[in-house]
KOLMARMAR-687262 format. One record per residue (C-alpha): residue number from 1; residue in three letters; x, y, z. Coordinates in nm, 3 decimals. Layout:
// residues N
<node><pos>NUM</pos><code>ALA</code><px>X</px><py>Y</py><pz>Z</pz></node>
...
This chain:
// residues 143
<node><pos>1</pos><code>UNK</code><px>-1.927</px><py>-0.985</py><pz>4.593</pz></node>
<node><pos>2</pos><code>UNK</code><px>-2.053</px><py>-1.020</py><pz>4.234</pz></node>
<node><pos>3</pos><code>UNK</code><px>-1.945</px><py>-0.634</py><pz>4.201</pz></node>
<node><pos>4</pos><code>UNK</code><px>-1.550</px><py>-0.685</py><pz>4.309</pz></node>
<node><pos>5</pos><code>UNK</code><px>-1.533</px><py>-1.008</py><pz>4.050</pz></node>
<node><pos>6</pos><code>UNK</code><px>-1.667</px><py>-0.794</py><pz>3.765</pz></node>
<node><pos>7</pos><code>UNK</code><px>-1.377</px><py>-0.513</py><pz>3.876</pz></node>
<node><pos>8</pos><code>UNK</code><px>-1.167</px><py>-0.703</py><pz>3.925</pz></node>
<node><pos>9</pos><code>UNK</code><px>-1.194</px><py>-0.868</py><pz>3.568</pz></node>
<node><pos>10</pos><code>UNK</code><px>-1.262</px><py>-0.522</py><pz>3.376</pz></node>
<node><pos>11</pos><code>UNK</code><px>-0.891</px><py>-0.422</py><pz>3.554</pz></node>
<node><pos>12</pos><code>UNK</code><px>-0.724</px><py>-0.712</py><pz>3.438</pz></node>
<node><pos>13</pos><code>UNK</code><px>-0.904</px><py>-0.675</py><pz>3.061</pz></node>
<node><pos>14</pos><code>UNK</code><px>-0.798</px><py>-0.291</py><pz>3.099</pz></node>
<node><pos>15</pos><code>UNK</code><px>-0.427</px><py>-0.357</py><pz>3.206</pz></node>
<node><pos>16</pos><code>UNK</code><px>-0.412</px><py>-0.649</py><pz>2.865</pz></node>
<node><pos>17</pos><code>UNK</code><px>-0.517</px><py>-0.385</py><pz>2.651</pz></node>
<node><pos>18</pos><code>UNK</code><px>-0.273</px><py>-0.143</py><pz>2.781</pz></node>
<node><pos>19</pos><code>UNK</code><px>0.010</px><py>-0.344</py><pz>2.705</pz></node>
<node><pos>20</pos><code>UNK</code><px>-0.066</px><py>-0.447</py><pz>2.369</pz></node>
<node><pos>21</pos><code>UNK</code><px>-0.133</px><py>-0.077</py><pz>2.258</pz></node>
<node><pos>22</pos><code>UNK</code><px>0.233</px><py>0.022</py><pz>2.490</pz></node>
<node><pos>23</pos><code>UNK</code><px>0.419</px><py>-0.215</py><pz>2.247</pz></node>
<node><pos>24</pos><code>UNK</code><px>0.328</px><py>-0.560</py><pz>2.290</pz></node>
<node><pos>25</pos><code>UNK</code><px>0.284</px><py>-0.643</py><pz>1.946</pz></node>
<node><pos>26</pos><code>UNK</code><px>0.546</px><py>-0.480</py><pz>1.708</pz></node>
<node><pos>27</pos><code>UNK</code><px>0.379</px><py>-0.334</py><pz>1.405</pz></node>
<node><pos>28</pos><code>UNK</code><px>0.421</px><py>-0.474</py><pz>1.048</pz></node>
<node><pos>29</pos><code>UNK</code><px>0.697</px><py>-0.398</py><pz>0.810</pz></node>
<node><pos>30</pos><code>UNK</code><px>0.619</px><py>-0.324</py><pz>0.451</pz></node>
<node><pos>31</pos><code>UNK</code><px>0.435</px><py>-0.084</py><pz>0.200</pz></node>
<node><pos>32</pos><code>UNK</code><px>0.097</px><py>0.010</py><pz>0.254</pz></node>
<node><pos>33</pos><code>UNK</code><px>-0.143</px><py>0.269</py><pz>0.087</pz></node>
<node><pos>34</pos><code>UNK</code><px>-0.374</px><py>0.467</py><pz>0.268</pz></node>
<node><pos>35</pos><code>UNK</code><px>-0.661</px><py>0.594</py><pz>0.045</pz></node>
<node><pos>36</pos><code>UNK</code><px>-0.829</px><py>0.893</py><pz>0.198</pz></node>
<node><pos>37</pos><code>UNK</code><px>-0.963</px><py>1.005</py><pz>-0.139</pz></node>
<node><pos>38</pos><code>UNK</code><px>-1.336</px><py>1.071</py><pz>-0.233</pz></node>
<node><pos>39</pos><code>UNK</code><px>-1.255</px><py>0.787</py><pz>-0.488</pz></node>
<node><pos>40</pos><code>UNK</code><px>-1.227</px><py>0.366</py><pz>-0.468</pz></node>
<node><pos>41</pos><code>UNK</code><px>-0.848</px><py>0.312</py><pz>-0.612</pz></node>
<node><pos>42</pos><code>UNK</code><px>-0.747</px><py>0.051</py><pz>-0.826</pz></node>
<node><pos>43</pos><code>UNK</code><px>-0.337</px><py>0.025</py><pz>-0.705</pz></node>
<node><pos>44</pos><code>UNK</code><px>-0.079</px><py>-0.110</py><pz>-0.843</pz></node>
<node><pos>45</pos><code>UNK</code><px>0.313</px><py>-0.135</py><pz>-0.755</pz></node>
<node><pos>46</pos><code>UNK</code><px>0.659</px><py>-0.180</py><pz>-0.933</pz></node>
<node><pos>47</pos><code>UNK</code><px>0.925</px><py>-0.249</py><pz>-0.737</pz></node>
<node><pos>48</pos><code>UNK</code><px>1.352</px><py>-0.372</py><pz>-0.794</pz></node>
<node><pos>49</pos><code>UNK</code><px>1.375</px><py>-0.726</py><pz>-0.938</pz></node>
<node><pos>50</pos><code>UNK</code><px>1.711</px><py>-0.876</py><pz>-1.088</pz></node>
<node><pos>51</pos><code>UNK</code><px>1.835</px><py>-0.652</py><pz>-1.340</pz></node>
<node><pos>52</pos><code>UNK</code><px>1.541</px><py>-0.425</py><pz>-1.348</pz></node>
<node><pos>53</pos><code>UNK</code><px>1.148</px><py>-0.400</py><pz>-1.237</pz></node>
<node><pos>54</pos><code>UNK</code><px>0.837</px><py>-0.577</py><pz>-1.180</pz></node>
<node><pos>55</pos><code>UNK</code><px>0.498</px><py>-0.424</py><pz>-1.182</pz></node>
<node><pos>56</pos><code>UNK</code><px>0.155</px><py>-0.608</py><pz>-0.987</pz></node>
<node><pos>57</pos><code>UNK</code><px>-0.177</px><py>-0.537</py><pz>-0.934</pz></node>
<node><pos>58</pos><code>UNK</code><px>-0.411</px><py>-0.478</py><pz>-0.916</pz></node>
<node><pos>59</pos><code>UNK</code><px>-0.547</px><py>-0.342</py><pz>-0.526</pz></node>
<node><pos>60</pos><code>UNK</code><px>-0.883</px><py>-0.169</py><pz>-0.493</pz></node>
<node><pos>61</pos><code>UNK</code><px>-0.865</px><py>0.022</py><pz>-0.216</pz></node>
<node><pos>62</pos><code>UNK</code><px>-1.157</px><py>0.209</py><pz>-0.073</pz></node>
<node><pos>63</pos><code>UNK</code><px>-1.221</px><py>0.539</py><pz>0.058</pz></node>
<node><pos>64</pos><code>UNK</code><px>-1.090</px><py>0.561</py><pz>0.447</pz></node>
<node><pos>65</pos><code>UNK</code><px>-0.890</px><py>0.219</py><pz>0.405</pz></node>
<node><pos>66</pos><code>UNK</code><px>-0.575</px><py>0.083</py><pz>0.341</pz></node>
<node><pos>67</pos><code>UNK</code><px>-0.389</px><py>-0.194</py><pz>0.150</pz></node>
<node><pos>68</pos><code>UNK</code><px>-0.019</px><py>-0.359</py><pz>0.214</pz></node>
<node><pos>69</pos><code>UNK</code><px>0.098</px><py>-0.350</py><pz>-0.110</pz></node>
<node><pos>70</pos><code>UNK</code><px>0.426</px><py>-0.544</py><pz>0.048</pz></node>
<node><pos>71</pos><code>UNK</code><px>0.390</px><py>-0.758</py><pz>0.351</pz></node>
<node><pos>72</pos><code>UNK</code><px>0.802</px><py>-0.781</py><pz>0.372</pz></node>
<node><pos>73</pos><code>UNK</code><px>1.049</px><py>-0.571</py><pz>0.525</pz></node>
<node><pos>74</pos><code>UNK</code><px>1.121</px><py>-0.329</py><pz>0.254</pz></node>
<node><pos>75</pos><code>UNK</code><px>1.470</px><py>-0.369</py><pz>0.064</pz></node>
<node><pos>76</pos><code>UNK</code><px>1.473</px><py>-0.092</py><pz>-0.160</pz></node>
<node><pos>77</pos><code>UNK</code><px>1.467</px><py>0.284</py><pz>-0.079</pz></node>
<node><pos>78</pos><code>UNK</code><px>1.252</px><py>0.311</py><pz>-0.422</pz></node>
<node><pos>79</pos><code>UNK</code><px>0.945</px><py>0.175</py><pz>-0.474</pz></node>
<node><pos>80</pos><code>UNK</code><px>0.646</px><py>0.327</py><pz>-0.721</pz></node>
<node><pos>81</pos><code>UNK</code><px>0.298</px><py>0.325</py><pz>-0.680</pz></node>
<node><pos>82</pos><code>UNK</code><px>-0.002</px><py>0.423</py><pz>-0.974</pz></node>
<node><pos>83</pos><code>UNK</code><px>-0.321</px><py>0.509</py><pz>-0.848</pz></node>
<node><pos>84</pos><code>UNK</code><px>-0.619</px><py>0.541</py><pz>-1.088</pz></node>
<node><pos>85</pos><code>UNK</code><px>-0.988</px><py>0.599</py><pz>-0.999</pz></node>
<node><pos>86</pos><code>UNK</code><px>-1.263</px><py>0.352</py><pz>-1.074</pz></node>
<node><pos>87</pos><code>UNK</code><px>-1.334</px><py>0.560</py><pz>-1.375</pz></node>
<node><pos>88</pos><code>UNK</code><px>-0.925</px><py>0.488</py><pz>-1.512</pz></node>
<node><pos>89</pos><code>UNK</code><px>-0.855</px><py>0.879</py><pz>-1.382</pz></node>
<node><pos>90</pos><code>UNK</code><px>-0.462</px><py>0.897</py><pz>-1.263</pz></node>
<node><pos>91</pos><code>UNK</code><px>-0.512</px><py>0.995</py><pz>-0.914</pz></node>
<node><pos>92</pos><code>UNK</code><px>-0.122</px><py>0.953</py><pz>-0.838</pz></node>
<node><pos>93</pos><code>UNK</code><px>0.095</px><py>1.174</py><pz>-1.067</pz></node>
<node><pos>94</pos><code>UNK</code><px>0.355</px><py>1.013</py><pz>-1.166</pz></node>
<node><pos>95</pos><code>UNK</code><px>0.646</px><py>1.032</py><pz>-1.449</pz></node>
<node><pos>96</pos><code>UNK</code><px>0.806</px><py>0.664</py><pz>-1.438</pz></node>
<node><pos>97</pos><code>UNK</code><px>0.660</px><py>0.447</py><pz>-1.752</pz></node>
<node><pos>98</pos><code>UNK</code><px>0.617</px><py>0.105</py><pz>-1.639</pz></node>
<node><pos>99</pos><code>UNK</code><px>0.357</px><py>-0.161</py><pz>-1.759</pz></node>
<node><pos>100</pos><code>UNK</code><px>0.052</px><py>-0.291</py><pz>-1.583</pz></node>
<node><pos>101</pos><code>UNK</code><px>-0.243</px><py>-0.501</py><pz>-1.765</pz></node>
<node><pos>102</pos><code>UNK</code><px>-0.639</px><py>-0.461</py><pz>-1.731</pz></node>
<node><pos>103</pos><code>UNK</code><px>-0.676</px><py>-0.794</py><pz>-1.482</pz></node>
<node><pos>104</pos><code>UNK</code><px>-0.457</px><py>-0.889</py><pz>-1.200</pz></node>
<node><pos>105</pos><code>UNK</code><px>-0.106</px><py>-0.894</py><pz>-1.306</pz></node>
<node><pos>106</pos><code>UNK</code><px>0.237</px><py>-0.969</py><pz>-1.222</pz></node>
<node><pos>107</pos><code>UNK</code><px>0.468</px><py>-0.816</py><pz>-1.520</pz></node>
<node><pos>108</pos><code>UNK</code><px>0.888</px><py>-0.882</py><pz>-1.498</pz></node>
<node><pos>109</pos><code>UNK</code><px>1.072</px><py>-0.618</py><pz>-1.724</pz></node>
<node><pos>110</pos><code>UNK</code><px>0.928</px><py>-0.336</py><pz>-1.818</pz></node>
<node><pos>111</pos><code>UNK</code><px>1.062</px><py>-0.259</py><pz>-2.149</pz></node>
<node><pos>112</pos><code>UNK</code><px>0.846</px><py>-0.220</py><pz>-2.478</pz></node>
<node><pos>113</pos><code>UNK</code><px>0.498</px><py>-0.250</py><pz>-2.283</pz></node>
<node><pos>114</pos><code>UNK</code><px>0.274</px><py>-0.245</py><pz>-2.581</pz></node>
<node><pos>115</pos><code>UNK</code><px>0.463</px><py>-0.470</py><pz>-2.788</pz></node>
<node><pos>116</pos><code>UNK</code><px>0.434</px><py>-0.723</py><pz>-2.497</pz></node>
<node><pos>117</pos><code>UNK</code><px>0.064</px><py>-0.703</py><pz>-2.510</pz></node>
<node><pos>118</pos><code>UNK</code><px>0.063</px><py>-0.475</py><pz>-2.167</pz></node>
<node><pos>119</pos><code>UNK</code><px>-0.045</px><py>-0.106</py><pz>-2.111</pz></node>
<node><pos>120</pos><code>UNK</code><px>0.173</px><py>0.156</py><pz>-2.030</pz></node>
<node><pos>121</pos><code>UNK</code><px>0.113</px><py>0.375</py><pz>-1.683</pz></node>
<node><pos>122</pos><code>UNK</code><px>0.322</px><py>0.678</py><pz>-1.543</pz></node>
<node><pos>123</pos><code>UNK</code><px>0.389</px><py>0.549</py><pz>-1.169</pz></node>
<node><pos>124</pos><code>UNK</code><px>0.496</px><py>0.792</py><pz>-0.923</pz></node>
<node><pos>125</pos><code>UNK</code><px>0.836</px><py>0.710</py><pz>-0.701</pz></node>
<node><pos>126</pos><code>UNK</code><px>0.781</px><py>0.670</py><pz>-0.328</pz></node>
<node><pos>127</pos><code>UNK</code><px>1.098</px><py>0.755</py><pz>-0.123</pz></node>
<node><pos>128</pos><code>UNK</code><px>1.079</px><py>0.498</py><pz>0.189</pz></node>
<node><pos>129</pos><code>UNK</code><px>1.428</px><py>0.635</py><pz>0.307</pz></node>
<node><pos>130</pos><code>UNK</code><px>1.538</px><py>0.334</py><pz>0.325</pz></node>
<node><pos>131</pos><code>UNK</code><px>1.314</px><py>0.235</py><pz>0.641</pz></node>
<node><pos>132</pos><code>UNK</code><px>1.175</px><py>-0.102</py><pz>0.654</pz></node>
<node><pos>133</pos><code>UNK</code><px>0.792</px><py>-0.013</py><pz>0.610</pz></node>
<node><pos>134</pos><code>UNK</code><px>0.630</px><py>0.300</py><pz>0.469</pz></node>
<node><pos>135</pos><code>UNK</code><px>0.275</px><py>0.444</py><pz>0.408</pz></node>
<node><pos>136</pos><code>UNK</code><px>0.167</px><py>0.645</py><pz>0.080</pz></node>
<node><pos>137</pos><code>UNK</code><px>-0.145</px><py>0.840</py><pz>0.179</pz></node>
<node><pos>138</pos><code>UNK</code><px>-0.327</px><py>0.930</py><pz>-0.121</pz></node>
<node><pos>139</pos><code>UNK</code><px>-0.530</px><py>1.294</py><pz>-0.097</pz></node>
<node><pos>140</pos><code>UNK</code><px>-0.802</px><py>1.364</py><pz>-0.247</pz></node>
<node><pos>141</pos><code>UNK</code><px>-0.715</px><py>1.602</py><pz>-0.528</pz></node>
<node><pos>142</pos><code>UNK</code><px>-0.768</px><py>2.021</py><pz>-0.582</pz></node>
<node><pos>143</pos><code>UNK</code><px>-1.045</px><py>2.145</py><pz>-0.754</pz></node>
């Protein structure tokens, strides 16, 4: 008897788990970066704001894990993403000058970045092709 109850509750624990995992949660909308890098990241992310951009940061993000940078349905098709190492090392090569600071920041405007008391970064542009959520995998890079 004791045998059929414990079957009979693994089957109905079994048949739960199958429907979550067939769709019964829907997955989350937004940005994430997946670090799969030798390296712990520090992250940070500019994205469309009024007239122009805003930068934040900062995400560590360690090897074989990954961050939501936005936890939103994403509005924009571009977004951009720098990646350095723990050592300051660009590990995201990028071409977009945009300003970040050495704490946790949240920077609107992104003109004259040293002037302003901020550090300039090259971000890379992430395409999201205009889906609502997107993941950057970083690699780790060449020798």
């Amino acid at each position: 008897m004791l045998n059929r109850r414990w079957i009979s509750l693994v089957l109905h624990v079994l048949a739960a788990t199958l429907l979550l995992v067939a769709g019964g949660t829907p997955v989350q909308a937004g940005l994430r970066l997946c670090n799969q890098s030798f390296d712990v990241l520090n992250v940070a992310l500019a994205q469309p704001s009024g007239q122009g951009f805003a930068t934040r940061g900062w995400w560590r993000v360690a090897p074989n894990q990954c961050a939501m940078l936005e936890r939103e349905a994403l509005r924009s098709r571009y977004y951009y993403v720098f990646a350095a190492d723990v050592f300051g090392n660009e590990v995201l090569v990028g071409s977009i000058p945009m300003c970040v600071a050495p704490r946790r920041f949240q920077i609107e405007g992104q003109q004259d970045c040293l002037l302003r008391g901020y550090l300039d970064a090259r971000f890379a542009e992430v395409d999201t092709q205009d889906r609502p959520d997107w993941t950057v995998f970083v690699t780790p890079r060449p020798n």
